[in-house]
C-alpha positions as a Python dict, from the first residue, in 0.01 Angstrom:
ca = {
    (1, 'X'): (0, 0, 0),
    (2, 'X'): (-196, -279, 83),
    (3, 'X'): (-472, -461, -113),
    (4, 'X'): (-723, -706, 130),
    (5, 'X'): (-1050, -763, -22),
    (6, 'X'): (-1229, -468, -141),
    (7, 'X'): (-1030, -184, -5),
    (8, 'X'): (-717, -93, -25),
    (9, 'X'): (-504, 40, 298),
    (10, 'X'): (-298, 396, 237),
    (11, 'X'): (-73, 564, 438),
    (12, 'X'): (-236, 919, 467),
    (13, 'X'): (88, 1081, 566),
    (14, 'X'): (268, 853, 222),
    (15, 'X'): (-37, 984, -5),
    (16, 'X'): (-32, 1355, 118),
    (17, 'X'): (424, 1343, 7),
    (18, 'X'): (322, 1194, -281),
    (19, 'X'): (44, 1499, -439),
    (20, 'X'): (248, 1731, -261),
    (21, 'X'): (538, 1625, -482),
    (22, 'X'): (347, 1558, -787),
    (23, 'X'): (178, 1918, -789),
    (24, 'X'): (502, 2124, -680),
    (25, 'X'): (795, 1982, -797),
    (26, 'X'): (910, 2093, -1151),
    (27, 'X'): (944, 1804, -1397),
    (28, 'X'): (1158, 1945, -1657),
    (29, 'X'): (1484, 1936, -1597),
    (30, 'X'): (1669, 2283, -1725),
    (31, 'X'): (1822, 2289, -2037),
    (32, 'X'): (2129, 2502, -2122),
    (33, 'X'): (1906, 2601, -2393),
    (34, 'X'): (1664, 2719, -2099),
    (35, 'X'): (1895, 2915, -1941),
    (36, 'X'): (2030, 3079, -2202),
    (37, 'X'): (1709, 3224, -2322),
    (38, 'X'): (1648, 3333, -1965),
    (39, 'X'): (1950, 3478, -1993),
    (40, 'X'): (1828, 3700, -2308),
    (41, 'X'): (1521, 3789, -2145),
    (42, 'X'): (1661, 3961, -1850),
    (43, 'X'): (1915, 4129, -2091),
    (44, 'X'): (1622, 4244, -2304),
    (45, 'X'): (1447, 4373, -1987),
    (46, 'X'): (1758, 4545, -1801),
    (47, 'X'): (1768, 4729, -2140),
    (48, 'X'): (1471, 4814, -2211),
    (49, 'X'): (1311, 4914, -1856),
    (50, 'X'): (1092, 5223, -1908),
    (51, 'X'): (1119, 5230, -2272),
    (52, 'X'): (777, 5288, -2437),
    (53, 'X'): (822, 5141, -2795),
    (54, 'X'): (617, 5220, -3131),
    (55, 'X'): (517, 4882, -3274),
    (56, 'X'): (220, 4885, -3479),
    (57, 'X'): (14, 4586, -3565),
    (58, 'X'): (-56, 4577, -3964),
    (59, 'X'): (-481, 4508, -3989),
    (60, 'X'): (-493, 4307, -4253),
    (61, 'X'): (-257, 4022, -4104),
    (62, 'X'): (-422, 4087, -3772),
    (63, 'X'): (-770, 4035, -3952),
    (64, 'X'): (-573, 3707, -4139),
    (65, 'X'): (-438, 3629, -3792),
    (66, 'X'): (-781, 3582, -3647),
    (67, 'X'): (-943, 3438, -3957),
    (68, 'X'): (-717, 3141, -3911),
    (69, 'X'): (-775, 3099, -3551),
    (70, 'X'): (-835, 2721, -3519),
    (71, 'X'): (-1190, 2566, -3458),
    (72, 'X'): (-1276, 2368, -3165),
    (73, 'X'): (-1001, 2497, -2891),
    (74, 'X'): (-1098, 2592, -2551),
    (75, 'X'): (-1199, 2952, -2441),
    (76, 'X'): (-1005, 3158, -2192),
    (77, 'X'): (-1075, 3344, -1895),
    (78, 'X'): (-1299, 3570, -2131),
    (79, 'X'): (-1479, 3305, -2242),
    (80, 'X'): (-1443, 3434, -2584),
    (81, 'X'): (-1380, 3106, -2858),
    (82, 'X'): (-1160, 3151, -3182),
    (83, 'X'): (-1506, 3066, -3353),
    (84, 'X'): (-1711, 3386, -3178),
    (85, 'X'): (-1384, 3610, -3296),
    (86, 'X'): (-1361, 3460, -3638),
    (87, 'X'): (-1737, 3446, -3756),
    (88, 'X'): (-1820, 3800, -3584),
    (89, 'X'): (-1620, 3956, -3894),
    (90, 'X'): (-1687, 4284, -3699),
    (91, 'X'): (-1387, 4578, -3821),
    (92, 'X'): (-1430, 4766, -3508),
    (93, 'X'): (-1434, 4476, -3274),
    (94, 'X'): (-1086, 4427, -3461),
    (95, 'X'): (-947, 4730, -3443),
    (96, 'X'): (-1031, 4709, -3058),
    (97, 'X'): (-818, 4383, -3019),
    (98, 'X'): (-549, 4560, -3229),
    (99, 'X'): (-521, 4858, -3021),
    (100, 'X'): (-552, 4680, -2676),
    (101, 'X'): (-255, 4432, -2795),
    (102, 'X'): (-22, 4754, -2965),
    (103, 'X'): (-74, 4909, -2629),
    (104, 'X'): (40, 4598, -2384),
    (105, 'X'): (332, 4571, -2638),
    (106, 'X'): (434, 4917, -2670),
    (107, 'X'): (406, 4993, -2293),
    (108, 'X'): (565, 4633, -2194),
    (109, 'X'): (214, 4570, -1966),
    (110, 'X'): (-46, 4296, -1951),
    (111, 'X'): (-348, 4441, -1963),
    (112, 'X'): (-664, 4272, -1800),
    (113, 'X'): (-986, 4311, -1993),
    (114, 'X'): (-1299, 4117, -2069),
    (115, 'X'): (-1313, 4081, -2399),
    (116, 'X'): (-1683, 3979, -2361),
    (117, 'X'): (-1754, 4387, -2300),
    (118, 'X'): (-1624, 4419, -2699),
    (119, 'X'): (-1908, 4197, -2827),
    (120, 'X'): (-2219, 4349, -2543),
    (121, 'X'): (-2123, 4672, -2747),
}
């Protein structure tokens, strides 16, 4: 790169290997650590594949979960803040939450939902 004046000269083809790199190439080099919990994880899945579990979220720390969401952090896809959850102290919209999360955990599934539908309710 060259600086003359008021503009500076790049090589298109240098720049375009440089974000390329930047945006794709991991920078965290892989830890034993890293690979042995990788290792656990595809242990716990080979095990587990097709098992429907019974795990059942207790309210009350759910409801003390959410009531000590922290302030200020940005929304999600949803575009539901901690601060709309928190201050809606709404049971049912609660329970809802509960029961979608027991149900992604219990059937090993994400589940894609607007959470926004809970509060149009």
């Amino acid at each position: 790169m060259q600086q003359s004046n008021e503009t500076i000269n790049v090589d298109l083809n240098t720049l375009k290997e440089h974000y390329e790199k930047t945006f794709t190439e991991r920078n965290k080099v892989e830890t034993y650590g890293d690979m042995i919990d990788q290792k656990f994880v595809k242990e716990f899945l080979q095990l587990h594949i097709n098992t429907k579990f019974d795990h059942q979220i207790d309210f009350s720390q759910f409801c003390d979960l959410i009531n000590n969401l922290p302030n200020g952090k940005a929304v999600g896809i949803s575009d539901v803040s901690n601060e709309m959850l928190k201050y809606a102290k709404n049971q049912k919209v609660y329970e809802h939450i509960k029961n979608i999360f027991e149900t992604m955990i219990n059937n090993q599934t994400i589940l894609v939902f607007d959470l926004n539908s809970l509060f149009k309710t």
